[in-house]
Phi, psi and omega in degrees: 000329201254169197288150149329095180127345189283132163332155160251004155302301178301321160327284203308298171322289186336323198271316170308307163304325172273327249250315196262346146306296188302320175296309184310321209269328157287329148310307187322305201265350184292307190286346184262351180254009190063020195293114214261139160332302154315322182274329183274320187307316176295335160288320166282340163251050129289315191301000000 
């Protein structure tokens, strides 16, 4: 996913920034889907 030539200090950010978007964005839609908390989170580190 991430381009070729890259640090791999700038990887470990990269993966990290996205790694914590992606969960907010999935708590987001858990919550607009009424989904209790705790369930989206087991559901995204099952995933």
């Amino acid at each position: 996913m991430l381009p070729p030539g890259i640090k791999w200090q700038h990887r470990v950010v990269m993966m990290t920034v996205m790694a914590i978007g992606m969960t907010a964005v999935a708590i987001a839609i858990g919550e607009q889907l009424g989904k209790p908390f705790n369930e989206v989170l087991m559901g995204v580190f099952i995933c």
